[in-house]
N, CA and C atoms as a LAMMPS dump frame, in Angstrom:
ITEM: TIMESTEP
0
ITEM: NUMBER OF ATOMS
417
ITEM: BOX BOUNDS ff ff ff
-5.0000000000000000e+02 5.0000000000000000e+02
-5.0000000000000000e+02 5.0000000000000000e+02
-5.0000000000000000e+02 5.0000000000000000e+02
ITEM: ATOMS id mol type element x y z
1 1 1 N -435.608 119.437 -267.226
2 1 2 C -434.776 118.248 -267.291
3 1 3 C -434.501 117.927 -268.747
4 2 1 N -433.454 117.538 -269.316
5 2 2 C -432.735 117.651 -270.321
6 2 3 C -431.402 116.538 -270.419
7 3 1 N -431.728 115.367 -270.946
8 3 2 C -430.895 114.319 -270.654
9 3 3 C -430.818 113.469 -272.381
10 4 1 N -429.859 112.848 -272.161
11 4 2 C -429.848 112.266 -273.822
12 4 3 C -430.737 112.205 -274.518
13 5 1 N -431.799 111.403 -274.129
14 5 2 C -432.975 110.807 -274.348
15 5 3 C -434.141 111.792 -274.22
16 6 1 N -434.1 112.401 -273.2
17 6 2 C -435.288 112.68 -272.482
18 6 3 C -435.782 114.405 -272.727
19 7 1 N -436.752 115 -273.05
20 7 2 C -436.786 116.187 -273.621
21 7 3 C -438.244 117.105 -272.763
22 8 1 N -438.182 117.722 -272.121
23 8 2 C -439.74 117.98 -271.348
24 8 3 C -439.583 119.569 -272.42
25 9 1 N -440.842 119.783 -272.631
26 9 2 C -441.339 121.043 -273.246
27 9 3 C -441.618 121.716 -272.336
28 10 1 N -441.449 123.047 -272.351
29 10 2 C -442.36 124.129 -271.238
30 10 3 C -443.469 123.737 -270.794
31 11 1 N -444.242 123.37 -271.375
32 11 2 C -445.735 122.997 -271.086
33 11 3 C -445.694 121.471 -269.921
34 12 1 N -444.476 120.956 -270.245
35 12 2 C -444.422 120.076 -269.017
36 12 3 C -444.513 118.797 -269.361
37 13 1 N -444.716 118.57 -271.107
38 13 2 C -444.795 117.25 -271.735
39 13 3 C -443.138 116.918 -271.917
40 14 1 N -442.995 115.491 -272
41 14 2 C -442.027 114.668 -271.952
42 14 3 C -441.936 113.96 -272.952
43 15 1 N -440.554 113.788 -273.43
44 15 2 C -440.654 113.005 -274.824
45 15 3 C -439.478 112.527 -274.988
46 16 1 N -439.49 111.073 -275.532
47 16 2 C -438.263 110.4 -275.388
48 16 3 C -437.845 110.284 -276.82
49 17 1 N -436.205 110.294 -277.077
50 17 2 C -435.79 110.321 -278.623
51 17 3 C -435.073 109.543 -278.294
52 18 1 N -435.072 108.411 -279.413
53 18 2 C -434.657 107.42 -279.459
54 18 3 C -434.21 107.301 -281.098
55 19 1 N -432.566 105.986 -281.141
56 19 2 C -432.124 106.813 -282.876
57 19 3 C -433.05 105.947 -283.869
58 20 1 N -433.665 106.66 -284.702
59 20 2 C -433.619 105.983 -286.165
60 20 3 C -435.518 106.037 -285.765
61 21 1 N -435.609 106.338 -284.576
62 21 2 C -437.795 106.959 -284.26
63 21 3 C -438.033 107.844 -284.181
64 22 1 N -439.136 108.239 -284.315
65 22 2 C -439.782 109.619 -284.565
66 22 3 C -439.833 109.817 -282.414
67 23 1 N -439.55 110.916 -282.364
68 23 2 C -440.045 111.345 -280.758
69 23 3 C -440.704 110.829 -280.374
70 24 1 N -441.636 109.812 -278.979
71 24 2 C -442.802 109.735 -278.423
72 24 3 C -442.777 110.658 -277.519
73 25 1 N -444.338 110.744 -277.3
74 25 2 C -444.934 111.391 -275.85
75 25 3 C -444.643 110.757 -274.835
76 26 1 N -444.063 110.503 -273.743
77 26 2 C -444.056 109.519 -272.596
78 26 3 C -445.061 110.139 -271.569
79 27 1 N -445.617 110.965 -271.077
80 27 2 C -446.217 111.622 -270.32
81 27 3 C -445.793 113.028 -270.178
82 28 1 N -446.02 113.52 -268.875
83 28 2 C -446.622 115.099 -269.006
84 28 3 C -446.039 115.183 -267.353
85 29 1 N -445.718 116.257 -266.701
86 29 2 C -445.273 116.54 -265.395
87 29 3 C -446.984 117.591 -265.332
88 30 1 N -447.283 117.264 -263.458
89 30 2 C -448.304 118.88 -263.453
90 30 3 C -447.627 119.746 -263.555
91 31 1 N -448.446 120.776 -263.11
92 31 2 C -448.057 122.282 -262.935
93 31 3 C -446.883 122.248 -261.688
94 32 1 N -446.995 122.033 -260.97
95 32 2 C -445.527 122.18 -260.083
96 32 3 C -444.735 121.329 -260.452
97 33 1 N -444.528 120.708 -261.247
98 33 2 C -443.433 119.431 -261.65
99 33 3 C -443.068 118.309 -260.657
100 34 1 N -444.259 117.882 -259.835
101 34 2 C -443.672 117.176 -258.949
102 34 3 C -443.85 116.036 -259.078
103 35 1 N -445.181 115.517 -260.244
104 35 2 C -446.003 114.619 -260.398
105 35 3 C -445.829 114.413 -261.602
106 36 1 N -445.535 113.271 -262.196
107 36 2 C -445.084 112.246 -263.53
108 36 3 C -446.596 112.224 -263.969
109 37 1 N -447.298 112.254 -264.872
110 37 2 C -448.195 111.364 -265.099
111 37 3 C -447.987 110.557 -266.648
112 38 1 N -448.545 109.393 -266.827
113 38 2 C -448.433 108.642 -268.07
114 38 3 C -449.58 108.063 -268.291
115 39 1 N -450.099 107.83 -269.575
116 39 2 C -451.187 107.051 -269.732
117 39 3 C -450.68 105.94 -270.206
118 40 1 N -451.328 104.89 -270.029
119 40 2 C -450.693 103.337 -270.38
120 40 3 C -452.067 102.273 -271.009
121 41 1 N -452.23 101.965 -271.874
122 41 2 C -452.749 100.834 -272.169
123 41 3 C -452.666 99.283 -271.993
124 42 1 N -453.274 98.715 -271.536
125 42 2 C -452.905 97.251 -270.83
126 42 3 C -452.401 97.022 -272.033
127 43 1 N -453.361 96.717 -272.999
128 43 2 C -453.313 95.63 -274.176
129 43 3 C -451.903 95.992 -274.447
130 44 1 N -451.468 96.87 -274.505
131 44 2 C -450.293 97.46 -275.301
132 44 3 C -448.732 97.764 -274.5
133 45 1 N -449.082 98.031 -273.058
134 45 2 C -447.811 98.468 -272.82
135 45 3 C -447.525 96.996 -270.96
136 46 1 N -449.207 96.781 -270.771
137 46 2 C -448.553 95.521 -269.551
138 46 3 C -447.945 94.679 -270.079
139 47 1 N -446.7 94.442 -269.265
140 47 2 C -445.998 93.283 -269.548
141 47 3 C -446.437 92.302 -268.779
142 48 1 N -447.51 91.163 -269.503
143 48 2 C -447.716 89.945 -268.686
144 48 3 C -446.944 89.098 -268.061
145 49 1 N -445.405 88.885 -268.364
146 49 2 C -444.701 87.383 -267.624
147 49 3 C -444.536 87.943 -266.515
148 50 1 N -444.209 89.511 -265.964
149 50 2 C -443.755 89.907 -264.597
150 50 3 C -445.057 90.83 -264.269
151 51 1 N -446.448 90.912 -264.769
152 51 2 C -447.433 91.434 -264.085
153 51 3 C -447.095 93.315 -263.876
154 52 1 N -446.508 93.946 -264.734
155 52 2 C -445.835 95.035 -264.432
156 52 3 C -445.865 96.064 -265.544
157 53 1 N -445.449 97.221 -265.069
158 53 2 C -445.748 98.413 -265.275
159 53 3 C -444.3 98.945 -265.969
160 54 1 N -443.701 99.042 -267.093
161 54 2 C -442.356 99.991 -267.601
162 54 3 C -442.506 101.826 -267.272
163 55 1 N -440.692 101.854 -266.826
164 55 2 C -440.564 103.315 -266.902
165 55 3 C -439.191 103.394 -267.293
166 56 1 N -439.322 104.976 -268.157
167 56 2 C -437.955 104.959 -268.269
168 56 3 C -437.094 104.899 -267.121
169 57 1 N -436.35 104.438 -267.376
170 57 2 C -435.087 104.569 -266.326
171 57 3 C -434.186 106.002 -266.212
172 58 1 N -433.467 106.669 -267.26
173 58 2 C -433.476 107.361 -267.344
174 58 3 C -434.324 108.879 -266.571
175 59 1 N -435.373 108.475 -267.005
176 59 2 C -436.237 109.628 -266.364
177 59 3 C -436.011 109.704 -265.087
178 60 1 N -436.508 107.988 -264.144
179 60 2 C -436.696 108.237 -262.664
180 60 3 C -435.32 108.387 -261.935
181 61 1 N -434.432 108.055 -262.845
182 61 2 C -433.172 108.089 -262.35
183 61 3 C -432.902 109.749 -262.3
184 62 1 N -433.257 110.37 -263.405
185 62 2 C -432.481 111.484 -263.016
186 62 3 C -433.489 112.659 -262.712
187 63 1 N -434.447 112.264 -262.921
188 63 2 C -435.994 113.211 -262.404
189 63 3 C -435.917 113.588 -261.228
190 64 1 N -436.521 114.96 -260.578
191 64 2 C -436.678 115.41 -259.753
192 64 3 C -438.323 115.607 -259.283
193 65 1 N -439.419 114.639 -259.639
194 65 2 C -440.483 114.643 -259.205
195 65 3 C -440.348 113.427 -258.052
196 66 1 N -441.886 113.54 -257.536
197 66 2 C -441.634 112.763 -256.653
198 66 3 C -442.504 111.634 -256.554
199 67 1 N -443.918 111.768 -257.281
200 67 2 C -445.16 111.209 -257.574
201 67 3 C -445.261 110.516 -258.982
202 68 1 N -445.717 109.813 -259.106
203 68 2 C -445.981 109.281 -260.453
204 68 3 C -447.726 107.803 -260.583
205 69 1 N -448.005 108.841 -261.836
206 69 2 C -449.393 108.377 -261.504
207 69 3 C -449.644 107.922 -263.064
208 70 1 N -450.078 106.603 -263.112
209 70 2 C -450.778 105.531 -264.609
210 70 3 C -451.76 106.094 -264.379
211 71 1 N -452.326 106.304 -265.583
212 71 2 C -454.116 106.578 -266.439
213 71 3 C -454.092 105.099 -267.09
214 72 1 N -455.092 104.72 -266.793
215 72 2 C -455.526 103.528 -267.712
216 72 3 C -456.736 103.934 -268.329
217 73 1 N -457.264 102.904 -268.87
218 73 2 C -458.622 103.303 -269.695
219 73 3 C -459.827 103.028 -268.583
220 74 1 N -460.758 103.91 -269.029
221 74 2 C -462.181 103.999 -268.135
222 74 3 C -461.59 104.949 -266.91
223 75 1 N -461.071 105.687 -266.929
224 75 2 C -460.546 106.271 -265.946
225 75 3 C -459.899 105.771 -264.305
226 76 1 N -459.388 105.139 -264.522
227 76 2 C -458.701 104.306 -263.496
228 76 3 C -457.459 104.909 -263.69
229 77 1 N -456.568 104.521 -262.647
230 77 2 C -455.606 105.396 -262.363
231 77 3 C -455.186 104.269 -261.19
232 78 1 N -453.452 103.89 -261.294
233 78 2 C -452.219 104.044 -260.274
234 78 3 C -451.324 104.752 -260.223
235 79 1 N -451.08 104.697 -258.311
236 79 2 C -450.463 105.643 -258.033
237 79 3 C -448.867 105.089 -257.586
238 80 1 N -447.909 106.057 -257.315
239 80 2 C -446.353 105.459 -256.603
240 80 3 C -445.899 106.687 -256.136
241 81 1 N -444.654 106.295 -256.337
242 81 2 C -443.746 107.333 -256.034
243 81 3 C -442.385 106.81 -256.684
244 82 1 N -441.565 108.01 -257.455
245 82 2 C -440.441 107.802 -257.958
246 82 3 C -439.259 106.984 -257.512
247 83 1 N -439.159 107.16 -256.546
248 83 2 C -438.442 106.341 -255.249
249 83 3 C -438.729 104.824 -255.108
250 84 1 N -439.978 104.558 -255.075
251 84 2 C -440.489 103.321 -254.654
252 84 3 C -440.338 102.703 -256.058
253 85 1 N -440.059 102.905 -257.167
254 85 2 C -440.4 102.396 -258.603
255 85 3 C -438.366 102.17 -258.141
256 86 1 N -437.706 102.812 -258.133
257 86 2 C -436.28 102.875 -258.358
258 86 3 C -435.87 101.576 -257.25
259 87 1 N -436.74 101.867 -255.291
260 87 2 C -436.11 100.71 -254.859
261 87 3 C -436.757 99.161 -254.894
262 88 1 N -438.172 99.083 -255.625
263 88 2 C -438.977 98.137 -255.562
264 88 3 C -438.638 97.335 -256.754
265 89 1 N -438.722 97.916 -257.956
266 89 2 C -438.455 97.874 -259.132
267 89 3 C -437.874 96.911 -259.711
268 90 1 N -437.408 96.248 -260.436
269 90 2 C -436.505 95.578 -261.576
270 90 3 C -436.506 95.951 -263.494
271 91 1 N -435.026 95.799 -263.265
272 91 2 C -434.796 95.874 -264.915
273 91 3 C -434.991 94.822 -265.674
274 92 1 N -435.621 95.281 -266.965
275 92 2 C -436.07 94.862 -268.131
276 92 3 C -435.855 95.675 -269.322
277 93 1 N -435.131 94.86 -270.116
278 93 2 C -433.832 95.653 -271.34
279 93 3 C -434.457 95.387 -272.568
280 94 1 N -435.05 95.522 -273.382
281 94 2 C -435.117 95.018 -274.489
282 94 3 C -434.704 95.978 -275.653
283 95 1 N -433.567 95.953 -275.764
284 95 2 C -432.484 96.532 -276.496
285 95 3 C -432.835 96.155 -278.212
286 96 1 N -433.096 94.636 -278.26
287 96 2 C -433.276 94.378 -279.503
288 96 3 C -434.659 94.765 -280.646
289 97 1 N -435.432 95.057 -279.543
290 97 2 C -436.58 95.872 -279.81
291 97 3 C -436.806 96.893 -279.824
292 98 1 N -435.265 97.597 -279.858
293 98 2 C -435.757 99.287 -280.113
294 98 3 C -436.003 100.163 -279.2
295 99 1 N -436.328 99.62 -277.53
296 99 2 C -436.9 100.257 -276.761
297 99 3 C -435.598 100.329 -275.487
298 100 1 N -435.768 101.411 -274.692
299 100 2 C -434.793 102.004 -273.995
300 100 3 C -435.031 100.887 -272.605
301 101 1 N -433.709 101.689 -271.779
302 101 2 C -433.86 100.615 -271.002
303 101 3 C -434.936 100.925 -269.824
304 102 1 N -435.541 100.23 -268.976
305 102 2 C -436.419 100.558 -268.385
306 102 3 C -436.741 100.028 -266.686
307 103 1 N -437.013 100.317 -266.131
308 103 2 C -437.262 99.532 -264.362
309 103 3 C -438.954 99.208 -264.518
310 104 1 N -439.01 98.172 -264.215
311 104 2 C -440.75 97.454 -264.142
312 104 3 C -441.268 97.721 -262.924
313 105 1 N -442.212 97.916 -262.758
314 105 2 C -442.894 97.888 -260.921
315 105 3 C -444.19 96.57 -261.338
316 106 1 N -443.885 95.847 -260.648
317 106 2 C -445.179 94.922 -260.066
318 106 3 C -446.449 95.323 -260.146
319 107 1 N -447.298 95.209 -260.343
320 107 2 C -448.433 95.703 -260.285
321 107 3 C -449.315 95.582 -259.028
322 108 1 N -448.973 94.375 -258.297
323 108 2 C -448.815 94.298 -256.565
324 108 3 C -448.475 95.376 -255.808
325 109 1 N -447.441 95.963 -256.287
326 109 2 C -446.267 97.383 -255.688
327 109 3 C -446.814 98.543 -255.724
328 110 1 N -448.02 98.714 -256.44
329 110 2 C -448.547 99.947 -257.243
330 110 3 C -449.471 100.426 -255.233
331 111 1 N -449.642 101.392 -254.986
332 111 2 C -450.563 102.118 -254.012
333 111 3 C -449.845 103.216 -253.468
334 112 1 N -450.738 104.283 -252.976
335 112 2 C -450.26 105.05 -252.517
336 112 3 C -449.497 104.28 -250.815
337 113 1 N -450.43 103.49 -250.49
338 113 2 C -450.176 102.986 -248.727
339 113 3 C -448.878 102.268 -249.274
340 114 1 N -448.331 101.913 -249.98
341 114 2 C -446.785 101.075 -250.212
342 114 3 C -445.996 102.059 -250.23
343 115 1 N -445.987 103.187 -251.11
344 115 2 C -444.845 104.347 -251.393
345 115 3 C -444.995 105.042 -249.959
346 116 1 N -446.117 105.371 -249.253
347 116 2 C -445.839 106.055 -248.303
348 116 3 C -445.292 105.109 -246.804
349 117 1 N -445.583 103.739 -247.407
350 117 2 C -444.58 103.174 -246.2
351 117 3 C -443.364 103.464 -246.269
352 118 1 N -442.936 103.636 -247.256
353 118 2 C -441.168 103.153 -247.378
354 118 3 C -440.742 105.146 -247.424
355 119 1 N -441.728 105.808 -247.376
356 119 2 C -441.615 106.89 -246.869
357 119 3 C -441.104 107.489 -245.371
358 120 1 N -442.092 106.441 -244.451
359 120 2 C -442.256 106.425 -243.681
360 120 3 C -441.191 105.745 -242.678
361 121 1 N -440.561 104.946 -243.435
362 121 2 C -439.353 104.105 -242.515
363 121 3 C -438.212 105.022 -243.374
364 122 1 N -438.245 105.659 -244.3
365 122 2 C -437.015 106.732 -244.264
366 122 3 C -437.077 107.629 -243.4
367 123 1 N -438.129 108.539 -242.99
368 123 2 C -438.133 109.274 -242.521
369 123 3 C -437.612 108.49 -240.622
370 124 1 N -438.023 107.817 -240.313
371 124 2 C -437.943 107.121 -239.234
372 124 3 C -436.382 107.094 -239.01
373 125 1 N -435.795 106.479 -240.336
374 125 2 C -434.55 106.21 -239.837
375 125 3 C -433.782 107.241 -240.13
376 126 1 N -434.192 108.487 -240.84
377 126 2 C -433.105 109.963 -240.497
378 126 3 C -433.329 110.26 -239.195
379 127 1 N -434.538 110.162 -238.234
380 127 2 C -435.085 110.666 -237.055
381 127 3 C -433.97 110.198 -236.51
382 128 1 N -434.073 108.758 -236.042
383 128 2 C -432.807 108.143 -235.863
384 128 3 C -431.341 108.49 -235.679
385 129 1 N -430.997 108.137 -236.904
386 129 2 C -430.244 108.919 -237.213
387 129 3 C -429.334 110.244 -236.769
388 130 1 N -430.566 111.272 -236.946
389 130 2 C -430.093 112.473 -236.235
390 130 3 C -430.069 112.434 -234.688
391 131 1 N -430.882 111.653 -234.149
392 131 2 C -430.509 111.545 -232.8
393 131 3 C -429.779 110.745 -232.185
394 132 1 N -429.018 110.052 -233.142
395 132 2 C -427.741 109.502 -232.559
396 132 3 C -426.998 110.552 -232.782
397 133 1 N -426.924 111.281 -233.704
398 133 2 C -425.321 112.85 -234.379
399 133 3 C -425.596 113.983 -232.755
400 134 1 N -427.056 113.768 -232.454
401 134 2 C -427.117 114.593 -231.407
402 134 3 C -426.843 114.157 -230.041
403 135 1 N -426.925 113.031 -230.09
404 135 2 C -426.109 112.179 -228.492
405 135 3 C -424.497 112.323 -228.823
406 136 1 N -424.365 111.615 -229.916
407 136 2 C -422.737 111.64 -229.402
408 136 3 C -421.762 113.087 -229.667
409 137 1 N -422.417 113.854 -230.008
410 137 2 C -422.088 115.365 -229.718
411 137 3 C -421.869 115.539 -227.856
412 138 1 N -422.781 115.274 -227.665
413 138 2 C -422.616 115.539 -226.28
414 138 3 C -421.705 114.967 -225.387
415 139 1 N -422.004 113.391 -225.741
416 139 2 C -420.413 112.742 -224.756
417 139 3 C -418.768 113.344 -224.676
């Protein structure tokens, strides 16, 4: 993946360029590229007024993983899904600060049992779906 901003190395690290800053690290994809991971520091990167978590936008927008998992400190760890950050989500711009634009997730929003609900009622409603394309075939 290869987008204005956004730069992944072979090795699977991610790095955002932004004008007039040196590159950051944003995180790292695993070995199958399916899984985002980022490390995040409260002190430093939670945004307290909305209780929440920044991502690029960019990335989840045009990323093809599907998982995405916070490292915090002491080894703690949240989990999502790319999807659930894009429909749960809200924007937060801070343009004047240098920093790209970004979608917040709640920190409420964060579990695997949330992303795999809204998994779960997609999948439901293609089921659906397809079995309506397969009834009215028949009439």
């Amino acid at each position: 993946m290869e987008t204005s901003n956004i730069r992944v190395t072979q090795s699977g690290e991610i790095f955002l360029y932004l004008p007039n800053q040196k590159p950051k690290k944003i995180g790292w994809f695993n070995e199958n590229g399916d899984t985002f991971h980022t490390q995040r520091n409260p002190a430093k990167h939670f945004h307290r007024n909305s209780n929440s978590y920044g991502f690029n936008y960019e990335l989840l927008r045009d990323g093809n993983f599907s998982r995405v998992v916070v490292h915090l400190p002491f080894g703690e760890h949240l989990e999502t899904s790319r999807e659930h950050i894009l429909e749960n989500g809200f924007f937060l711009y801070f343009k004047e600060q240098g920093f790209e634009k970004q979608r917040f997730l709640a920190l409420s929003e964060f579990g695997k049992e949330k992303s795999e609900e809204r998994e779960k009622r997609l999948r439901e409603r293609e089921a659906k779906d397809n079995q309506q394309t397969l009834f009215s075939q028949v009439a």
